[in-house]
C-alpha positions in Angstrom: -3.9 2.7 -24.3 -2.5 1.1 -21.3 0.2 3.1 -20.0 -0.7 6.2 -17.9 2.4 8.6 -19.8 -0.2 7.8 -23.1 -3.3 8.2 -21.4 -2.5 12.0 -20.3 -0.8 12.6 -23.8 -4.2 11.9 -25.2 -6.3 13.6 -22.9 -4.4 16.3 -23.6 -4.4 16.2 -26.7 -7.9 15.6 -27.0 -8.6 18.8 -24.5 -6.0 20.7 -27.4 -8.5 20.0 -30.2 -12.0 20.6 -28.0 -10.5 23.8 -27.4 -9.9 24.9 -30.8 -13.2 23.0 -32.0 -15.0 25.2 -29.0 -13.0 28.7 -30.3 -13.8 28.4 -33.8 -17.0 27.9 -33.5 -17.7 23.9 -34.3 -18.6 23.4 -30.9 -20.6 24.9 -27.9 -18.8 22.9 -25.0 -15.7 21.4 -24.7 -16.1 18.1 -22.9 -12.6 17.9 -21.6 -13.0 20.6 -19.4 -12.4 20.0 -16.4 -11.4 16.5 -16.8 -8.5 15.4 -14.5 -6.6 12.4 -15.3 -7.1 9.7 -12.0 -3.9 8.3 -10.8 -4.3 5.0 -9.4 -1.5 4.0 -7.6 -2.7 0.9 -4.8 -5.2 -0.9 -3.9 -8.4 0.8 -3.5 -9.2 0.6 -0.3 -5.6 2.0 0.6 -6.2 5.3 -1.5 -6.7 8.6 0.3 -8.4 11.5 -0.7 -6.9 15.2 0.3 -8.1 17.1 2.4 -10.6 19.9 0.9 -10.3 23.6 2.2 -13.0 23.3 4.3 -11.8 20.2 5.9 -8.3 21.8 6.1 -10.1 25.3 7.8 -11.6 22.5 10.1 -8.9 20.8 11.1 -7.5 24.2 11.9 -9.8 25.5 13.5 -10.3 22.6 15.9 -6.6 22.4 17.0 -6.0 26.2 17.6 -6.4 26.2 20.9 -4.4 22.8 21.9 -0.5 23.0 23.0 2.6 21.2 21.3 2.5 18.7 19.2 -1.7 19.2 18.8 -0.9 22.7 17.2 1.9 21.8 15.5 1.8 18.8 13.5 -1.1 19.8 11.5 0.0 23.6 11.1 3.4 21.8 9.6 1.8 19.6 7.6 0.1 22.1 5.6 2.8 24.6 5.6 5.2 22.3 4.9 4.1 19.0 3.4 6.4 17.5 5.1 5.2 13.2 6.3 4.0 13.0 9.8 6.9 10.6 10.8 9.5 13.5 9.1 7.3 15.6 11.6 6.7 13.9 14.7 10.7 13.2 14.5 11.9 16.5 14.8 14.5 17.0 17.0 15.1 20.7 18.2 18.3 21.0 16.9 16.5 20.1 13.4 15.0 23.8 13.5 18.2 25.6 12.4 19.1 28.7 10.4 20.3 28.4 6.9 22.1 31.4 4.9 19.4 33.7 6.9 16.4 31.3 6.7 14.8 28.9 9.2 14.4 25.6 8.2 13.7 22.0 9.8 16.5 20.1 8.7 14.6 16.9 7.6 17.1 13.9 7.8 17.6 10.5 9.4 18.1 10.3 13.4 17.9 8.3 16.4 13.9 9.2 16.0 13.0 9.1 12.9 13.8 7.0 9.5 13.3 8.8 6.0 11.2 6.7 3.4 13.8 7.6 0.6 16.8 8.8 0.4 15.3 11.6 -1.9 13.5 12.6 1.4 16.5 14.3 2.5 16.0 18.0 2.9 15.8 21.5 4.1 11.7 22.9 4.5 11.9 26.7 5.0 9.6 27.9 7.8 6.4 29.6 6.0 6.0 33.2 7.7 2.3 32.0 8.7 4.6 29.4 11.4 6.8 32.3 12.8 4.0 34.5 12.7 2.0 32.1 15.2 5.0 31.5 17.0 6.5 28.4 16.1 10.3 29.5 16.5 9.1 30.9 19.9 7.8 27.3 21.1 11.5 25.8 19.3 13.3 28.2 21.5 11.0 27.1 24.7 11.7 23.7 24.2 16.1 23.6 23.5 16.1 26.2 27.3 13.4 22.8 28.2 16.3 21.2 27.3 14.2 18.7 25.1 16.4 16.5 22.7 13.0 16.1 20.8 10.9 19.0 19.7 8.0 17.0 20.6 8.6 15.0 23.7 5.2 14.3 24.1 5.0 11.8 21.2 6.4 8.3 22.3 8.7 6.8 19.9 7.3 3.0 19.2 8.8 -0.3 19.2 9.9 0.5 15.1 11.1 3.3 15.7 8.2 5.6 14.3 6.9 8.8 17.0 4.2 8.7 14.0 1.8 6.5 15.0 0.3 7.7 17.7 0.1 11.5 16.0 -1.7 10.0 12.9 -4.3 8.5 14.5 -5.5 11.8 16.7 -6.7 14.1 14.2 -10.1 16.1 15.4 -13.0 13.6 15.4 -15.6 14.1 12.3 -13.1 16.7 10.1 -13.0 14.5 7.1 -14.9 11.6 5.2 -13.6 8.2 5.6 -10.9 8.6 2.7 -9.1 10.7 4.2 -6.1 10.2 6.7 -3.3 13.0 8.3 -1.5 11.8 5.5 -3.9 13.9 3.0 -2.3 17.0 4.6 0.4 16.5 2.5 -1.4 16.1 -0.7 -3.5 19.1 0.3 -0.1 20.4 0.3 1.2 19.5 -3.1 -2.0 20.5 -4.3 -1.4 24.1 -4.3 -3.3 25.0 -1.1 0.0 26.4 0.7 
């Protein structure tokens, strides 16, 4: 089978009759438990792992006490899943309230380009951001009167306020697979 829409159709189908075969009694184990279907999407050495709780509780743990965008950007990440340049190019008028809910307003601008045009959208603001006081620092930095919500990030010659950001995470929280970028699959995992 050489597609990958076939290869989970019979891995799942396969894990269908183990199941029964384990439930009726023809079999102790069944040996698709478990099993995960590997996507792989790039080359190998460009593939990153997510992050693991305890990598996620680390990361956490090691930024709590820093200020802007040190706090922030991994806090959003996670409660957000949003990419680090949709992130680090938030403007403050990005924060906004829609039909009673806060949302970043994720978009182009003069900061930041979207990968696809898909990537378009409104993020509601998880209750674990207000509660540690995320609209608190929005509001602190529009009476700054800060254009960007995190100034502090220099925008580079392609346009990205990204780069910089990505490369900072805490020293030692994950193996060598990992990247900021495996926020956002921790994300999509079903850590939020």
């Amino acid at each position: 089978m050489s597609s990958t829409p076939r290869r989970r159709t019979a891995q799942s189908a396969l894990g269908t009759v183990f199941t029964y075969a384990v439930r009726s009694g023809y079999m102790d184990v069944n040996p698709t438990q478990g099993v995960a279907q590997v996507l792989t999407k790039g080359k190998p050495e460009d593939r990153r792992l997510p992050f693991t709780l305890d990598d996620v509780k680390t990361i956490l743990d090691a930024t709590k006490d820093e200020q802007a965008e040190n706090l922030w950007i991994p806090r959003l990440a996670l409660y957000t899943g949003a990419r680090a340049n949709e992130l680090c190019g938030l403007l403050t008028r990005d924060v906004k309230q829609i039909d009673g809910v806060w949302c970043p307003v994720v978009e182009d601008s003069e900061v930041r380009t979207l990968k696809t045009a898909s990537s378009t959208r409104r993020i509601p603001v998880h209750p674990e951001l207000i509660r540690l006081g995320f609209l608190d620092f929005v509001e602190r930095q529009r009476a700054a009167r800060q254009a960007r919500l995190l100034p502090e990030l220099t925008v580079g010659k392609y346009g990205s306020a990204s780069r910089i950001a990505s490369r900072t995470a805490p020293v030692g929280c994950f193996g060598p697979l990992a990247s900021r970028a495996s926020g956002r699959c921790c994300t999509r995992r079903g850590t939020r």
